[in-house]
C-alpha positions, 0 to 999 in steps of 0.5 A, a space after each residue: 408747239 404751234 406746228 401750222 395754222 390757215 385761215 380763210 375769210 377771217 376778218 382782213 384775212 382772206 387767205 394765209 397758210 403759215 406751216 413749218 413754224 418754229 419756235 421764233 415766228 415773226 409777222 411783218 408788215 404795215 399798220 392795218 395789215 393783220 399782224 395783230 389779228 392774226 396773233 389773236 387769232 391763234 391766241 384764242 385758239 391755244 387758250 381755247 385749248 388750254 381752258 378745256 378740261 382745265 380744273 373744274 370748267 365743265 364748258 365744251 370747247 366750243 362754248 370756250 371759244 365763242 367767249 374767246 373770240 367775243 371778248 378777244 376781238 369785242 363785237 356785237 356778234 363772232 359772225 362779224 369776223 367772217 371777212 367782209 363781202 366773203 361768200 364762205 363761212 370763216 374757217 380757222 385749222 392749227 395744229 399743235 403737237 401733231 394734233 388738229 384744232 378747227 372750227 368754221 362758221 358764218 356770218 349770221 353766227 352769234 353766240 354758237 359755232 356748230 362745228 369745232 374740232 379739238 383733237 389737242 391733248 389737254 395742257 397744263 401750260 399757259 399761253 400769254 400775250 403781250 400787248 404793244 401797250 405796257 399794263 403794268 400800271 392799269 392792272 387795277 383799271 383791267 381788272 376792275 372794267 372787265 371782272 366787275 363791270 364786264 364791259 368792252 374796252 380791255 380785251 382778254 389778251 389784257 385781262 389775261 395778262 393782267 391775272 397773270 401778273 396777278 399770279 402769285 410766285 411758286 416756292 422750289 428751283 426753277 428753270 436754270 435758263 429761265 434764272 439766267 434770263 431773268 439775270 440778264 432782263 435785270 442787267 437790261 433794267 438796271 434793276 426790277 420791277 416788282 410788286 412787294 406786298 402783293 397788292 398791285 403796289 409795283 414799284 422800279 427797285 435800282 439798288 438801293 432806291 426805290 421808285 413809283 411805277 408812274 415815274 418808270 420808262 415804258 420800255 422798263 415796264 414792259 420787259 418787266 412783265 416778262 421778267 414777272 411771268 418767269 418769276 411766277 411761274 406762270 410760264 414753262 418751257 412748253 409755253 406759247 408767248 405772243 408779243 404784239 411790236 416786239 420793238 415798242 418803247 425800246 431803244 435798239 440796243 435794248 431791242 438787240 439785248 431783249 431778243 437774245 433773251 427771247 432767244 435763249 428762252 426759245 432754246 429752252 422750249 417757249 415758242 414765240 410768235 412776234 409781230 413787227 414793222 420794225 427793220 431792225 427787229 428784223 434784222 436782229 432775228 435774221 442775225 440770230 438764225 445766221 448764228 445759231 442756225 436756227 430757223 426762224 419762219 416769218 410771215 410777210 404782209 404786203 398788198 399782194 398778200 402773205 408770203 411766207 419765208 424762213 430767216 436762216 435763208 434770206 430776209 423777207 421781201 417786204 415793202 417796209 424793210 425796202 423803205 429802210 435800206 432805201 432812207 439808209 442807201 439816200 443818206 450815205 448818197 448825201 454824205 458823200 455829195 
């Protein structure tokens, strides 16, 4: 798994060094803080690793990554992503397993990175992330802009995704904790989401009856995907899951439900990096890593900065988790006169 990773002028992050990371990571903080940027950032890296020497791609790690991070971030140019005004080259260090991943380059970079250094092993495990947006019902649309067009729009945490719920399922036993979780995803649903012919026909299956994607709630859809990417088993236990607002589309006791799933399958060895602004998100792993003694390392963006910190010791000093206690404490103020 994902052990530390630092990166320097990269886009609106100047500075951060995140070590220690577990197997639930979560990145708190406000819109346009570099939540999302930052998971990207360490996706491209993992599917850099995971397409080198992957079946018979004879491309360099360094050709791989250039067309991660150009159809990922979709600029004109990679040199783009060096932060703005930085008089450094951007520079990216992760470490996986005990081995180092890294690259830098300049601003005036467009289309070659002189200097990356893969030490990972090669992996047969898949990396996947999922965006804050459900894709269920556009896989077509994806598909179709980026495999037949090739034109900006869906970047490739979403052609990724799409392809691979596009994976068609494995016959043979599965995972027992991965059986369990889909049992549970099932209860949370009501029922399943699934593509019955596999042609993209999806369709919400509660009981007996059957119902258009189109009519399906948002948050059904998106927990879905999880549940399709267990079934198909495009993840294993040595998988890397990026969930971008973790909350989205999910009412708190669905949210407080979708975690301890989560959870169970971190205990089964997928590592998960998740990005929110929510505090009941939050409050909701700081309870899980009190019961389980279990540490869950967050990231904490503010306007000083990241700080980093670990939930099985205290909640995060954050100015939106201020925020919430502040409203909650106003309104029992009120109640009481």
């Amino acid at each position: 798994m994902i052990e530390s990773v630092k990166l320097q002028n990269f886009g609106p992050l100047s500075d951060v060094a995140w070590s220690g990371l577990g197997k639930i990571n979560l990145v708190i903080g406000g819109n346009g803080s570099g939540k999302t940027f930052l998971l990207k950032s360490l996706y491209s890296a993992m599917r850099t690793v995971e397409e080198y020497r992957r079946g018979n791609v004879e491309e360099t790690s360094s050709e791989i990554l250039v067309k991660k991070l150009r159809w990922t971030f979709q600029g004109d140019k990679i040199g783009d992503l060096v932060a703005k005004g930085a008089d450094k080259n951007l520079r990216f260090d992760m470490h996986v397993d005990g081995s180092h991943f890294m690259y830098t380059y300049g601003k005036d970079t467009v289309k070659q990175i002189g200097l990356v250094e893969n030490n990972v092993p090669p992996r047969d495990s898949n990396s996947i992330f999922l965006p804050a947006k459900e894709v269920l019902s556009l896989l077509d649309i994806i598909l179709k802009s980026r495999e037949d067009d090739k034109v900006f729009g869906f970047d490739d945490t979403y052609l990724d995704l799409a392809r691979a719920l596009r994976q068609a399922g494995r016959g043979g036993r599965n995972y027992q904790v991965f059986a369990d979780s889909r049992r549970q995803l099932e209860e949370l649903l009501g029922g399943k989401i699934e593509d019955r012919d596999g042609s993209g026909n999806w369709q919400f299956k509660a009981g007996k009856y059957r119902f258009p994607l189109g009519v399906t709630a948002e948050g059904i859809k998106k927990i879905a995907i999880l549940d399709t990417l267990l079934s198909n088993r495009f993840l294993d236990p040595q998988s890397v899951v990026f969930i971008d607002e973790a909350e989205a589309a999910l009412h708190p006791v669905a949210i407080s439900r979708f975690l301890d799933i989560i959870a169970a399958l971190a205990d089964c060895g997928i590592q998960f990096f998740l990005s929110s602004h929510s505090y009941f998100v939050v409050k909701k792993l700081f309870l899980i890593a009190q019961e389980k003694q279990m540490s869950i390392p967050v990231l904490s963006g503010n306007v000083n900065g990241w700080h980093a910190s670990d939930l099985i010791d205290e909640m995060p000093d954050n100015p939106i988790l201020s925020e919430s206690v502040r409203l909650y404490e106003q309104e029992v103020e009120l109640s009481l006169g």
